[in-house]
C-alpha positions in Angstrom: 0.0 0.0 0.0 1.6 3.5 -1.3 -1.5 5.4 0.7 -3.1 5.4 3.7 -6.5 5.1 1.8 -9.0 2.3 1.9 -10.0 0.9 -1.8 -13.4 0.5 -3.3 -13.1 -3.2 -2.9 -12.4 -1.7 0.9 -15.6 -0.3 1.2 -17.3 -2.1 -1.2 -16.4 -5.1 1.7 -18.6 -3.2 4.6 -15.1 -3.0 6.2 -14.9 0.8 6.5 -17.6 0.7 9.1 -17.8 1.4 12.8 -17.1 -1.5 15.0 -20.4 -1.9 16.8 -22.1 -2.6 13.4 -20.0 -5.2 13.3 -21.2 -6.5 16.9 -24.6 -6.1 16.2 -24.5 -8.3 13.0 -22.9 -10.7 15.2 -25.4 -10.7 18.3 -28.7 -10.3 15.5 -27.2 -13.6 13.8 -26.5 -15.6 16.8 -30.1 -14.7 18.1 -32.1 -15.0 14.5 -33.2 -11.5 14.3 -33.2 -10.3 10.9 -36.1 -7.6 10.4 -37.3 -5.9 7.4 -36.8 -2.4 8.3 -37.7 1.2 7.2 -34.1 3.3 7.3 -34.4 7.4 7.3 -31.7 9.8 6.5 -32.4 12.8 8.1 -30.8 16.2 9.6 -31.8 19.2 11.9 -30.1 21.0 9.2 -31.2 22.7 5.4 -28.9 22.0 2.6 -28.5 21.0 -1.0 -28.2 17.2 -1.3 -25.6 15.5 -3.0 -23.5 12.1 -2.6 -26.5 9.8 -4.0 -24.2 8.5 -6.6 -22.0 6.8 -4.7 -24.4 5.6 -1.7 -26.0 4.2 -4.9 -23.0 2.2 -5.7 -21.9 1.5 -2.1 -25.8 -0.6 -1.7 -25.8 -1.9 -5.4 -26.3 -5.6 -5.8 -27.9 -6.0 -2.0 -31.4 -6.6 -1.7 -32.5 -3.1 -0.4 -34.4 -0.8 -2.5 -34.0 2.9 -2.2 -35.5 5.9 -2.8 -34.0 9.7 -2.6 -34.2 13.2 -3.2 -32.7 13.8 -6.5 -28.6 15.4 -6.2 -29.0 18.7 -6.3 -32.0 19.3 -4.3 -32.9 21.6 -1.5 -33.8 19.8 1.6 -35.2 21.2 4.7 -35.0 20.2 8.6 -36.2 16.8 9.6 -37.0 15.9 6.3 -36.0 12.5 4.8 -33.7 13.0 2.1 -33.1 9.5 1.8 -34.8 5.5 2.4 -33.7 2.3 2.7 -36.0 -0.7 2.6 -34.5 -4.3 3.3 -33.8 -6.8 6.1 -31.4 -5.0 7.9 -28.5 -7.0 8.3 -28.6 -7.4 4.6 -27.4 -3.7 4.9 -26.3 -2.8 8.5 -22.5 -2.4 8.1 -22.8 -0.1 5.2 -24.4 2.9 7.6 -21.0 4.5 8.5 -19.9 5.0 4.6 -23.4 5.6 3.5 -23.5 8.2 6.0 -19.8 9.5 5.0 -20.6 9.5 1.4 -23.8 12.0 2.2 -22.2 14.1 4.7 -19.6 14.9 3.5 -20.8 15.5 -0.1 -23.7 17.6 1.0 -21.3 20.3 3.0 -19.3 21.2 0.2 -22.8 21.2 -1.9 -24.4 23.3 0.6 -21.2 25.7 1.4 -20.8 26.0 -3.0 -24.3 27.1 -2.9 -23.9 29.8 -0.4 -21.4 31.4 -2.1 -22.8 31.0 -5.7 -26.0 32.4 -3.8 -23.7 35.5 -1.9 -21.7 36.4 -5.2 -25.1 37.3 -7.3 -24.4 37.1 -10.8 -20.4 37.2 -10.4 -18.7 33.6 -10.9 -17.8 31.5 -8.7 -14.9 29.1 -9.2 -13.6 25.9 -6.9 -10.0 26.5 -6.1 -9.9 24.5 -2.5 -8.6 20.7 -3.5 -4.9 21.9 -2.1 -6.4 22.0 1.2 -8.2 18.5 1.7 -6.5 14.9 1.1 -6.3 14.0 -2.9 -8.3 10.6 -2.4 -11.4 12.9 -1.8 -10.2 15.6 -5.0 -12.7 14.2 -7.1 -15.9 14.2 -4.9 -14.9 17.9 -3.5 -15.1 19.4 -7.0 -18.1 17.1 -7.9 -19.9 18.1 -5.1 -18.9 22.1 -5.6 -20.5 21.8 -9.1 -23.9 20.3 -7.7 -23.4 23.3 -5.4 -23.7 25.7 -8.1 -20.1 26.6 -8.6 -18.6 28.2 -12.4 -16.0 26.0 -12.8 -13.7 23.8 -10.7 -9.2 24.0 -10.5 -8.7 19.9 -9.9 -7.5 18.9 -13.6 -8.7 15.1 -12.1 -12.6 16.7 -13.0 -11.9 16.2 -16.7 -11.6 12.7 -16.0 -14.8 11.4 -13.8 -17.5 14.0 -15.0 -15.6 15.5 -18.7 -15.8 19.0 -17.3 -12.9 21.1 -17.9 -11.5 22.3 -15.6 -10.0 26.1 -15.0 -7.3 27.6 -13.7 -4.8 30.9 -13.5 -0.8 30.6 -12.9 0.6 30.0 -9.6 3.6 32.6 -7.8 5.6 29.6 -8.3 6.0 30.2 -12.1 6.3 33.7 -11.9 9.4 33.1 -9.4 10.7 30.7 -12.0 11.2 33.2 -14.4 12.2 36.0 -12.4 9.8 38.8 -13.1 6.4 39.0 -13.7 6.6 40.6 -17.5 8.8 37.3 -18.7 6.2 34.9 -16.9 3.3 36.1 -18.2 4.0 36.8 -22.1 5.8 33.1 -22.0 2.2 31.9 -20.8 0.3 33.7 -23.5 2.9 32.2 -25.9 2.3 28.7 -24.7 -1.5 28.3 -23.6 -4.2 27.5 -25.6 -5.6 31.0 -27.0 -8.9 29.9 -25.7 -7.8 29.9 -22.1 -8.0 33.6 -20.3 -5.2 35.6 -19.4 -5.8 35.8 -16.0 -2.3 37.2 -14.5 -1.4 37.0 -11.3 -0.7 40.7 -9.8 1.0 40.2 -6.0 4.0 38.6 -6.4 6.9 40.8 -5.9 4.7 44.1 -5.2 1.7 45.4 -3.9 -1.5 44.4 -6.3 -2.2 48.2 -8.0 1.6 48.6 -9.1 1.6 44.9 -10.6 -1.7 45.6 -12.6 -0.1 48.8 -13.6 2.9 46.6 -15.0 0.3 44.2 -16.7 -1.9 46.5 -18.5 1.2 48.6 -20.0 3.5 45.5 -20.8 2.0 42.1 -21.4 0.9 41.3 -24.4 -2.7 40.3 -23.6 -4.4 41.2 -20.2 -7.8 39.7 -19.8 -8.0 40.0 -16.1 -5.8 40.3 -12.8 -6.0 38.1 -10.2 -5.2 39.7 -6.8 -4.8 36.5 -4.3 -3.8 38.6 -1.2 -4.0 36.3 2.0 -5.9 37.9 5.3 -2.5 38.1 6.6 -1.4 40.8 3.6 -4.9 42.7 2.8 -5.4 45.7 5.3 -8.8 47.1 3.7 -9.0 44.8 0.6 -11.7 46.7 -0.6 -9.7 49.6 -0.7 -6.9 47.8 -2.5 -9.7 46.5 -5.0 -10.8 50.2 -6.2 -7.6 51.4 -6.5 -6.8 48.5 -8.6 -10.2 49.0 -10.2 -9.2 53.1 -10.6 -5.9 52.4 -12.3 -7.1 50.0 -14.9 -10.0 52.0 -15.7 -8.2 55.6 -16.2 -5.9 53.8 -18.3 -8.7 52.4 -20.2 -8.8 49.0 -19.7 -12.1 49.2 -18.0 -12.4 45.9 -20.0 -9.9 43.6 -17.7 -11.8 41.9 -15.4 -10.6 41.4 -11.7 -10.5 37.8 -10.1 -10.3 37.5 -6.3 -8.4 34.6 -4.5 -6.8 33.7 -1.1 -9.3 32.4 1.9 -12.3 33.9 1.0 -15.2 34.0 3.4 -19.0 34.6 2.3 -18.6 37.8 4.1 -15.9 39.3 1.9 -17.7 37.8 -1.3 -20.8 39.8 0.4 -18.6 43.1 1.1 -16.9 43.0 -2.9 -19.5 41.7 -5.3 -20.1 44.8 -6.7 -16.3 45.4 -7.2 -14.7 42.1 -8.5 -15.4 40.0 -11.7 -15.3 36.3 -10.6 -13.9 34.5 -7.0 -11.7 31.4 -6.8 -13.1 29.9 -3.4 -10.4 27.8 -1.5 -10.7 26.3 1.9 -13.9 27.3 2.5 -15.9 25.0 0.3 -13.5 22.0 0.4 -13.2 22.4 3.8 -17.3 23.0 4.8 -18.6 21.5 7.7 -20.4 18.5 6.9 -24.1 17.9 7.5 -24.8 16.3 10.0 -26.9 13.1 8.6 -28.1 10.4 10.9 -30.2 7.1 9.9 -33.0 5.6 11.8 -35.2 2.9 12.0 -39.2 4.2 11.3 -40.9 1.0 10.5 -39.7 -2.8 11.4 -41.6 -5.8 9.5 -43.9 -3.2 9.2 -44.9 -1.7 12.4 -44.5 1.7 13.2 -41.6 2.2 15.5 -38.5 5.3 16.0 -36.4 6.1 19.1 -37.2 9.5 21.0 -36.9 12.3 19.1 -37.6 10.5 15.4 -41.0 10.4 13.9 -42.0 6.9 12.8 -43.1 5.9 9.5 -42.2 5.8 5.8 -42.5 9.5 4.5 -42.5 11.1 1.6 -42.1 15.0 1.0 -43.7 17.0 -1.4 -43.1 20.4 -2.3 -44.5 23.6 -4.0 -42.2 24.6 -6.4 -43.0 28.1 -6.6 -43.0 28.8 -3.1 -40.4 26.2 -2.0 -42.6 25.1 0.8 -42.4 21.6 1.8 -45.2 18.7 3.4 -44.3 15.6 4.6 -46.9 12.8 5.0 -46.7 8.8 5.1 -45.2 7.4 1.7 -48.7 5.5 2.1 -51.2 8.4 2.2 -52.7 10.5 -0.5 -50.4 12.9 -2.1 -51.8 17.0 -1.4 -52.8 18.5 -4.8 -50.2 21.0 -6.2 -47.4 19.5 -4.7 -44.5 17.5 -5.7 -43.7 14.1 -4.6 -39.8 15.1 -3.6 -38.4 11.2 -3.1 -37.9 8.8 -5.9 -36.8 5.5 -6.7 -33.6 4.9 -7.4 -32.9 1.2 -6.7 -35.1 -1.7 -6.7 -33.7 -4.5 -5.2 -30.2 -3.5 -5.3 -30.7 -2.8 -9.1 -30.0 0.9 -9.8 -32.6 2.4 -11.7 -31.1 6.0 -12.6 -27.8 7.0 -12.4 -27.8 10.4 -10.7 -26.1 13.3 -13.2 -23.6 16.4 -11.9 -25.4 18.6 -14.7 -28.9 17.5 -14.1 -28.2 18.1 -10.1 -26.5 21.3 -10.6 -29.5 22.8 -13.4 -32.0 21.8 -9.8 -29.6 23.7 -7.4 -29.6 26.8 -9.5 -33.2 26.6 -10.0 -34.0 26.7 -6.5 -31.3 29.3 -6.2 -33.5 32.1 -8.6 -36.7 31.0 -6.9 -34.9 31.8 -3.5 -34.3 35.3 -4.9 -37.5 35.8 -6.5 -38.9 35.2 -3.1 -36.8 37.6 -1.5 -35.0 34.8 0.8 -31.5 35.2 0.5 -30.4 35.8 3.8 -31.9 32.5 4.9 -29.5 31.0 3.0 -26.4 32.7 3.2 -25.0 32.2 6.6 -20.8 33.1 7.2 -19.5 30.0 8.9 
């Protein structure tokens, strides 16, 4: 083993799992207990739901059928977002990566949709894979783009989901070369001419003298990227409008300016109005996950939930235009006008539809401009 990382045959085993699943499936087995069961996923929490794809995989080929919010969706407190239907030790073991898979997945979802939310019609890019362990590189940036983010830095996206991935130049490139001039005609000379020419403005001097340099000596100049840490920015929005002032006067109102360098929603709140685009680093890779937990609600049928769980299969069903959710029995009548929110995805262990990073991403902007047209915004945007 070159990494300390568990393989898919790993958790594909039910061995990435939390010992006392292990015990129970021991103790159930010994004693002949094997109920069919009704399994939950719920949170106290509102977010956008994401992870499906490989929770999918993780139960395909057991005898468990499953139905879920679609990827992508907005999901509300106490709501299920997810339900498992089998004999339970036919699935026990697999709660902790099940679990994993949707926590995890849904933070980053839910922290990319924040920002998308706070920066308005201004872009949005995932820069934050540097900051989290490359086995998980993959999922981060999937997850950002179900979150409703631009465009994502981890070249390992053009492999899973054949989205290309962006990017600008590092300080490490412009050292190379010695100067910032040298560096940044060499890259217009190499890159594809399709990819901007988003220079990098901080290395050697402060951000308004290096866009000075840029507009009046590199060849091409289609924006500047100021990636000033918290450590080096004083007023940033100061430093913004001057850069903003010089590039203007000297009419290139036309370069855009890209902001970089631990972003928080506050300071895409505080320069919206003043910056072009936002590469979004720790942040989102780095959101808290939602805190998922799965419960029994029915067993062979029967009604049943520990304290503080409502039992019963439920389904939830929503008014689109008002983003107002209902949640009944999966058995009772459906309210008119409202959608059914939980489909099915597997049917004994077969997969029935393979859950889509577009697809999920189109819902999460969708719910994103009713949010606005509703005047809701500050429900959603919350500074962590």
């Amino acid at each position: 083993m070159k990494f300390v990382i568990p393989d898919q045959d790993d958790i594909k085993a039910g061995i990435v799992t939390d010992k006392y699943f292990i015990w129970t499936e021991k103790v159930l087995k010994a004693k002949n207990l094997n109920p069919k069961v009704v399994m939950e996923v719920t949170t106290s929490e509102w977010g956008i739901f994401a992870g499906l794809n490989d929770a999918l995989s993780l139960l395909e080929g057991l005898p468990v059928d499953v139905y879920a919010m679609p990827e992508g969706s907005l999901f509300f407190p106490n709501e299920p977002v997810m339900t498992v239907v089998g004999n339970y030790l036919d699935f026990a073991r697999f709660e902790t990566a099940l679990l994993g898979f949707l926590c995890h997945a849904s933070g980053i979802a839910t922290q990319a949709f924040k920002f998308k939310m706070a920066a308005g019609e201004k872009k949005v890019f995932s820069f934050g894979t540097r900051r989290a362990h490359p086995a998980i590189s993959a999922m981060i940036e999937r997850s950002a783009i179900i979150g409703g983010v631009d465009g994502v830095s981890n070249f390992i996206a053009e492999k899973f989901f054949r989205v290309k991935s962006v990017g600008t130049m590092p300080h490490a490139m412009i050292i190379c070369f010695g100067d910032q001039v040298s560096a940044w005609n060499a890259f217009d000379e190499v890159v594809d001419k399709d990819v901007p020419r988003t220079l990098l403005v901080d290395t050697y001097f402060d951000e308004k003298t290096e866009s000075i340099i840029a507009v009046e000596k590199a060849r091409r100049v289609d924006a500047v990227r100021l990636d000033t840490p918290s450590s080096r920015k004083g007023n940033f929005r100061k430093i913004v409008e001057e850069v903003r002032w010089e590039l203007n006067i000297r009419g290139r109102s036309d370069v855009r300016i890209f902001l970089s360098g631990g972003l928080k929603l506050s300071d895409i709140l505080e320069l919206r109005d003043l910056a072009d685009a936002f590469g979004v680093g720790t942040s989102i890779s780095a959101a808290k996950p939602i805190d998922f937990a799965m419960d029994i609600v029915e067993k062979d049928g029967i009604f049943c939930a520990k304290r503080g769980k409502r039992s019963g299969m439920k389904q939830v069903y929503r008014d689109w235009s008002r983003l107002e959710d209902e949640i009944r029995l999966f058995r009772d009548k459906a309210p008119e006008g409202k959608e059914a929110m939980l489909r099915k995805f597997m049917e004994n262990g077969k997969i029935l539809e393979k859950p889509e990073v577009e697809r999920a991403r189109e819902l999460a902007l969708k719910q994103m401009e009713t949010i606005r047209k509703l005047g809701r915004e500050k429900e959603f945007i919350e500074d962590q």
